[in-house]
MDAnalysis code that builds the backbone (N, CA, C; Angstrom):
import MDAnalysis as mda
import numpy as np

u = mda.Universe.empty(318, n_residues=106, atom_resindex=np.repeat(np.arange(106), 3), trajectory=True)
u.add_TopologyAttr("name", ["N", "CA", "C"] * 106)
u.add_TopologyAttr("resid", np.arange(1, 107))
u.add_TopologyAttr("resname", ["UNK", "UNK", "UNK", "UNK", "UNK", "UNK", "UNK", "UNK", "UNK", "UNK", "UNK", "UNK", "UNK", "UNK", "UNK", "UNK", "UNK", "UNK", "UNK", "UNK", "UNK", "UNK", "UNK", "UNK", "UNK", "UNK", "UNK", "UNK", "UNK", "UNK", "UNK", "UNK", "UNK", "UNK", "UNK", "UNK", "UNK", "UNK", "UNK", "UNK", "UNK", "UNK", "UNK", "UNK", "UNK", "UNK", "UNK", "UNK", "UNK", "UNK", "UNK", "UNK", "UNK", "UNK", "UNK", "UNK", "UNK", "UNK", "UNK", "UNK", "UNK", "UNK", "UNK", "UNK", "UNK", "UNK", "UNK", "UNK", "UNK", "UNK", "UNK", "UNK", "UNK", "UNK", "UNK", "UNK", "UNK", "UNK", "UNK", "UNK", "UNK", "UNK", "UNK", "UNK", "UNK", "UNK", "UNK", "UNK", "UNK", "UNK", "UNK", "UNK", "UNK", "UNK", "UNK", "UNK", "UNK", "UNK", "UNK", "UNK", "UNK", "UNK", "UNK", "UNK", "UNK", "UNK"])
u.atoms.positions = np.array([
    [0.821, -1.193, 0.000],
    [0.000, 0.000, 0.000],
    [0.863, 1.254, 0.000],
    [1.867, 1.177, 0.920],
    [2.921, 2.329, 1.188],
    [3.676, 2.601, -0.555],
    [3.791, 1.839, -0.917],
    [4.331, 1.908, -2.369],
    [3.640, 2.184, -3.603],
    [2.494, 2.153, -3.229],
    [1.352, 2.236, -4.371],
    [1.256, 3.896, -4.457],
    [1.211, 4.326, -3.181],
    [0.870, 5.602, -2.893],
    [2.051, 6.687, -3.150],
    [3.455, 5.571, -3.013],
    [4.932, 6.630, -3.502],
    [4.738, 6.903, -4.999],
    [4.203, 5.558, -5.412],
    [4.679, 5.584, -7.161],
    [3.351, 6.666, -7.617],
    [2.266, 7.171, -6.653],
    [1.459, 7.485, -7.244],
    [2.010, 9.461, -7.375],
    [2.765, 9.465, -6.190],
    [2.972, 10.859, -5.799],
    [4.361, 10.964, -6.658],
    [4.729, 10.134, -6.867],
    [6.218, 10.208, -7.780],
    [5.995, 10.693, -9.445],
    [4.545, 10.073, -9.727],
    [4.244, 9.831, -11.237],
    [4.468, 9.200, -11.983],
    [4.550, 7.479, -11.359],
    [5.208, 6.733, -11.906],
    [4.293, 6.054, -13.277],
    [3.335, 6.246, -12.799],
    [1.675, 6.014, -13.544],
    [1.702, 6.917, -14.495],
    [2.446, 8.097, -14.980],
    [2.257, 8.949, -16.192],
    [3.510, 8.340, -17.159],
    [4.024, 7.275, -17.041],
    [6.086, 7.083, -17.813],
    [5.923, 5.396, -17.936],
    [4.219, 4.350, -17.111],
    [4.868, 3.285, -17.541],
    [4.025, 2.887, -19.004],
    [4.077, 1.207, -18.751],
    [3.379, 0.873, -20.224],
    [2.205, 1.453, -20.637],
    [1.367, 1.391, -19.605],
    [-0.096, 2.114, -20.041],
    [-0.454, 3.515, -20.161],
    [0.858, 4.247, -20.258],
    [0.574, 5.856, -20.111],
    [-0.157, 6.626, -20.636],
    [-0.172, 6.562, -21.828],
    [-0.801, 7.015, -22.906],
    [-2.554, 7.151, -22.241],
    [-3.055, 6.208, -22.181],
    [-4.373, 6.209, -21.207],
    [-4.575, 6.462, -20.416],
    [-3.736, 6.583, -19.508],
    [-3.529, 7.705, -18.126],
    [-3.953, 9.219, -18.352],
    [-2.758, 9.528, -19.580],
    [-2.557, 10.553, -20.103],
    [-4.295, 11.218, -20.931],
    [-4.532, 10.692, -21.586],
    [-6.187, 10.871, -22.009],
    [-7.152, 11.294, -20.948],
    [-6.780, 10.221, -20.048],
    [-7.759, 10.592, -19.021],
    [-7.352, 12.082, -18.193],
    [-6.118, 12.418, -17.969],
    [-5.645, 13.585, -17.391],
    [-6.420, 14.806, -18.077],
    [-5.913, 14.750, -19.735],
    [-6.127, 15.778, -20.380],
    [-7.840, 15.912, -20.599],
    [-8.287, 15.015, -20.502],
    [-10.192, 15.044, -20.084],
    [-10.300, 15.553, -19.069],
    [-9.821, 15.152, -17.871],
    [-10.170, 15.837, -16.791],
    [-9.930, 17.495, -16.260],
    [-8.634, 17.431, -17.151],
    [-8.461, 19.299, -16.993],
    [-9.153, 19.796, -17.838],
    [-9.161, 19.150, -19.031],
    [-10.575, 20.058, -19.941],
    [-11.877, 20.151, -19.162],
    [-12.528, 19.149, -18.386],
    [-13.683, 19.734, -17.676],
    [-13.519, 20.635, -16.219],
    [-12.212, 20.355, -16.065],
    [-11.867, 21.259, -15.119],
    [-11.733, 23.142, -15.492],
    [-11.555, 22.952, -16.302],
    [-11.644, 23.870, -16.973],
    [-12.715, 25.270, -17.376],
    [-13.531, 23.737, -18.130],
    [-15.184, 24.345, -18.523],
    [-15.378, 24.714, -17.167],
    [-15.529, 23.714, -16.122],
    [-16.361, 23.760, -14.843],
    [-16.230, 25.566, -14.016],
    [-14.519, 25.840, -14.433],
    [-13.991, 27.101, -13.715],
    [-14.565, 28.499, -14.604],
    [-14.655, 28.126, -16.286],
    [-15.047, 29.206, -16.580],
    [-16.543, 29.332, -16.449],
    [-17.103, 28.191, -16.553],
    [-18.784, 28.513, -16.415],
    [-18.994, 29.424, -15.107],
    [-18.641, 28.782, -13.459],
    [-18.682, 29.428, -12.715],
    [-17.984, 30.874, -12.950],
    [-17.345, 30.945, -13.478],
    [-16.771, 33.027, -13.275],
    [-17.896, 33.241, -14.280],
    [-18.499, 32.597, -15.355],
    [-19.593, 33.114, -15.972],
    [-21.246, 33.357, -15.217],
    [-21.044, 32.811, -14.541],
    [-22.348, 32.918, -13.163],
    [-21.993, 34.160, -12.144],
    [-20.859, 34.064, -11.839],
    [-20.363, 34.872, -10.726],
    [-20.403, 36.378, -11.402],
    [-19.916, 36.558, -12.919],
    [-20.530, 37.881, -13.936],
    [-21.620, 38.275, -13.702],
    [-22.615, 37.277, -14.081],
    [-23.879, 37.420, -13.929],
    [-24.488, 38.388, -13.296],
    [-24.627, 36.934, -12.220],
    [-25.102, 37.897, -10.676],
    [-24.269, 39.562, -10.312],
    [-23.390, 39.649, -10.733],
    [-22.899, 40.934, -10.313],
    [-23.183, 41.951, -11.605],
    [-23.577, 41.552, -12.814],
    [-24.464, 42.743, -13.531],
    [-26.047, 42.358, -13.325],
    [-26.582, 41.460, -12.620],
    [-27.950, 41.850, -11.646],
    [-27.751, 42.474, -11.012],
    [-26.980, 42.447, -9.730],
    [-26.981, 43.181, -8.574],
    [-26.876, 44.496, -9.469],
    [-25.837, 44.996, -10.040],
    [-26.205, 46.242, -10.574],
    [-27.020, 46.940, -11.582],
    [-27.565, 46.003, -12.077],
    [-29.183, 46.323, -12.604],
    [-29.776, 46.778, -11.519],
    [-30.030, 46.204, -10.684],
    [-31.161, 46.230, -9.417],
    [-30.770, 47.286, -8.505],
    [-30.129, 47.725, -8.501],
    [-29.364, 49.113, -7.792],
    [-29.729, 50.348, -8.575],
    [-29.785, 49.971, -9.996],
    [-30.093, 51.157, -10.961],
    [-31.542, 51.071, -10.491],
    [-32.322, 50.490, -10.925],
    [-33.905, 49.993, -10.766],
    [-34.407, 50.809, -9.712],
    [-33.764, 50.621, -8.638],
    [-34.065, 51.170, -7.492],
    [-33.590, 52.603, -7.236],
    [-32.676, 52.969, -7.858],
    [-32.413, 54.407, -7.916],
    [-33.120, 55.380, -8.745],
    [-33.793, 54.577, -9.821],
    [-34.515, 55.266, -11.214],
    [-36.212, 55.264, -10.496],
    [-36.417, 54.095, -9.843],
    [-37.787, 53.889, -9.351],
    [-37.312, 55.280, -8.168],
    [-36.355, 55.554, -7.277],
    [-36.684, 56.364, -5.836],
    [-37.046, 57.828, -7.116],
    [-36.044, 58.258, -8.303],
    [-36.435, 59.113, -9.014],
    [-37.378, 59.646, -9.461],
    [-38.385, 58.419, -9.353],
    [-39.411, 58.172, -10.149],
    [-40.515, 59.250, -9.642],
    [-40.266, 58.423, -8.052],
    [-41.357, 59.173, -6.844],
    [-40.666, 60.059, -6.253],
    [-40.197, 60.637, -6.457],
    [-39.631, 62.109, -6.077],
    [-40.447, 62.946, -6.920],
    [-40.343, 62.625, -8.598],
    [-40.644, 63.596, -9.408],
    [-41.941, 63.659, -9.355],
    [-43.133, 62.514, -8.924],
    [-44.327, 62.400, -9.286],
    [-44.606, 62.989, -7.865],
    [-43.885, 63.028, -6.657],
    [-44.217, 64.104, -5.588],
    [-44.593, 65.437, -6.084],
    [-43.244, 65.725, -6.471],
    [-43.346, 67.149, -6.732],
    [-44.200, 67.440, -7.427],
    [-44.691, 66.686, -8.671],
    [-45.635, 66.926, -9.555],
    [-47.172, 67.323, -8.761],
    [-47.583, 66.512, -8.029],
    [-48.719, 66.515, -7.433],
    [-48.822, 67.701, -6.219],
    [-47.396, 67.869, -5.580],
    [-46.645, 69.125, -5.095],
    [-47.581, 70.409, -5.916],
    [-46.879, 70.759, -7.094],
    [-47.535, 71.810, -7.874],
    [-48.854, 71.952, -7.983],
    [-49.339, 70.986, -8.727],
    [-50.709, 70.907, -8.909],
    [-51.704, 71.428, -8.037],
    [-51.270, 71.326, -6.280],
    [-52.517, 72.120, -5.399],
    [-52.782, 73.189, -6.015],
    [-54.456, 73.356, -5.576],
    [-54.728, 74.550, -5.803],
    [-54.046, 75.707, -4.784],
    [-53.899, 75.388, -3.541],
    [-52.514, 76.586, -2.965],
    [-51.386, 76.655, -3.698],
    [-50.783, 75.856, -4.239],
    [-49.340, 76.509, -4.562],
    [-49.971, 77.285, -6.155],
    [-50.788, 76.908, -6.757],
    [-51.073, 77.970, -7.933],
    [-51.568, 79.288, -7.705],
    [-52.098, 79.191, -6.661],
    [-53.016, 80.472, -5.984],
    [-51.462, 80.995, -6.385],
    [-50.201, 80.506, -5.209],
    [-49.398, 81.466, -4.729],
    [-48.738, 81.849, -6.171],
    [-48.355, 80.697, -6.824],
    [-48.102, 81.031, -8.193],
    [-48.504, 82.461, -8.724],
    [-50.093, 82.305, -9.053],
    [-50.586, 82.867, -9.728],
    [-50.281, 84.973, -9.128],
    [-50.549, 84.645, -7.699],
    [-50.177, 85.751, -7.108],
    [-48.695, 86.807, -7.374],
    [-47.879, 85.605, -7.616],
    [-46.640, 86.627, -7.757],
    [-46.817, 86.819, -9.228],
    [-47.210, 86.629, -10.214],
    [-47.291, 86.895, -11.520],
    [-48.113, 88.254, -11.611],
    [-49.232, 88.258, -10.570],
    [-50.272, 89.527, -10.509],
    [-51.259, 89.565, -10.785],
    [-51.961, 88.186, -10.673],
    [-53.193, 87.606, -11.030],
    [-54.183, 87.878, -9.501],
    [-54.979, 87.681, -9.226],
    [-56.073, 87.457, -7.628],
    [-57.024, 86.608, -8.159],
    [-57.325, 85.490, -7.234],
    [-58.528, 85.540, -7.296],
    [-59.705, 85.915, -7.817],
    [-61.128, 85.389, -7.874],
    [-61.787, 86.740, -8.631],
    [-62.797, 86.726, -6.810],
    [-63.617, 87.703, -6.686],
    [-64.404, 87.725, -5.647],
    [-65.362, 87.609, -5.813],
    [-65.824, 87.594, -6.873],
    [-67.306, 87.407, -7.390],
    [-67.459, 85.941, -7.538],
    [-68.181, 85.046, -7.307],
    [-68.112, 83.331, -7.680],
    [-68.643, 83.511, -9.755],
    [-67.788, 82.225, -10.084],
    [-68.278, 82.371, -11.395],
    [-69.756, 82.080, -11.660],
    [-70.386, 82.700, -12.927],
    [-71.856, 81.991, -13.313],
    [-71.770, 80.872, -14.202],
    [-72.268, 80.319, -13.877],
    [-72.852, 79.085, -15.344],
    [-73.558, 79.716, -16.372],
    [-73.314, 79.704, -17.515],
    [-73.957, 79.850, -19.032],
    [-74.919, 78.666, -19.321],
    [-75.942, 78.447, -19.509],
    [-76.168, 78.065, -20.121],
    [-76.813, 78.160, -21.749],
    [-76.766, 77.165, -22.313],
    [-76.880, 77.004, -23.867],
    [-77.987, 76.536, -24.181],
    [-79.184, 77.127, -24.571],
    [-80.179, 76.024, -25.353],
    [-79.727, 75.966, -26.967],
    [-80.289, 74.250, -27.176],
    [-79.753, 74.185, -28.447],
    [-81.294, 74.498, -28.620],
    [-80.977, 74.697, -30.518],
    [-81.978, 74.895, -31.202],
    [-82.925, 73.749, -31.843],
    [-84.322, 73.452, -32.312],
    [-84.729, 72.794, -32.355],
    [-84.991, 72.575, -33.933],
    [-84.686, 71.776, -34.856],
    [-85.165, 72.135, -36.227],
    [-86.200, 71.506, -36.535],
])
């Protein structure tokens, strides 16, 4: 057993008669060793242009509702009043009338 395990750490198994098939099998195994290492850094890419998708997402969405604050912000009828005030507009004091229209009958 003690010897099986020298010749194995020595490489005695890559130089005797059967090498060649040793050898096949080596160069298979680092080729999937291989694939196996680049697929994973191809996952590990991935996920790290999600994560920074999802960081944008969330920065464009907080944008989003900021602007649609403010929007609805403006829109009161107080802030147009005040609007309207510094331009030099008032109020009117009189309430408006309704018109009405009769149509005609042919």
């Amino acid at each position: 057993m003690k010897k099986g395990i020298l010749d194995i750490l020595k490489g005695k198994f890559l130089v005797s008669g059967d090498a060649p098939k040793n050898w096949l099998f080596l160069l298979f195994a680092s080729f999937l060793a291989a694939l196996m290492i680049s697929s994973s850094h191809q996952a590990d890419k991935r996920v790290h242009e999600i994560a920074a998708l999802n960081e944008k997402v969330r920065k464009l969405r907080s944008e989003f509702v900021e602007g649609r604050s403010k929007v609805q912000q403006l829109r009161l009828e107080s802030s147009i009043k005040n609007t309207l005030v510094e331009s030099g507009l008032k109020p009117s004091i009189d309430p408006p009338k309704k018109i009405k229209v009769k149509a005609e009958e042919k």
